[in-house]
N, C-alpha and C positions, 0 to 999 in steps of 0.2 A: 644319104638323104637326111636332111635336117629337118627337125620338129618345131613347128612356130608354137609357144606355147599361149595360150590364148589370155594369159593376164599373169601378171607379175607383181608381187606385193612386197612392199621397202619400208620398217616402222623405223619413223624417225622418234625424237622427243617428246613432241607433244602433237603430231599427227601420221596419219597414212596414207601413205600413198599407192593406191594403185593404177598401175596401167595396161590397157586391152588393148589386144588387136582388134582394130574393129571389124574385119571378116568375122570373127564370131561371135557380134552385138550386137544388136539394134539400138540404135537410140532409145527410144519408147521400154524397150525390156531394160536396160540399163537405171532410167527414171523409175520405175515401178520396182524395180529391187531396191534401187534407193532407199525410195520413200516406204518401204518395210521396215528396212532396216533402221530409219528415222524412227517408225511406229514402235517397233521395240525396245529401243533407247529409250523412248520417252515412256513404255511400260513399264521396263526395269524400274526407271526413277521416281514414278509414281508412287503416291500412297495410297492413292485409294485401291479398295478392293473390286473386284472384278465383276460384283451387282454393283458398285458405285457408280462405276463407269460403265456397266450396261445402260444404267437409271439414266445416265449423262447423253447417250447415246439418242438417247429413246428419244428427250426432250429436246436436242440437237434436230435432229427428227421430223422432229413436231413442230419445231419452230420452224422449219425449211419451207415445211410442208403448205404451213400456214401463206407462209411469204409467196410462195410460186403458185397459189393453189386457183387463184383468178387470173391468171396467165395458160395456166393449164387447159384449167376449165372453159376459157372463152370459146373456143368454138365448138363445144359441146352442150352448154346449156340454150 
């Protein structure tokens, strides 16, 4: 009996490649590890510290919040 192994990974030069069977993926799960894995890349190479980027968050936030907030609101007030 043969074992299908659920992903396979090949470093080339100057990228990686992997590939999945997709019986054990989802699309949506796939995208969402991704974009982690994006999220931490882009930590690692950060400088700021980690109240900077909470502060950064926060105002992110705030500015969303602002923007959507009469949209939200309409049919409650």
């Amino acid at each position: 009996m043969s074992v299908v192994a659920p992903y396979q990974v090949a470093i080339a030069q100057d990228e990686i490649v992997v590939r999945m069977n997709r019986a054990f993926f989802e699309p949506d799960e796939l995208t969402e590890l991704l974009e982690y894995l994006r999220l931490k890349v882009l930590h690692r190479q950060s400088r700021l510290s980690d109240a900077e980027i909470a502060q950064l968050a926060d105002e992110i936030n705030q500015s969303a919040w602002e923007r959507i907030r009469p949209q939200f609101l309409a049919g409650v007030e």
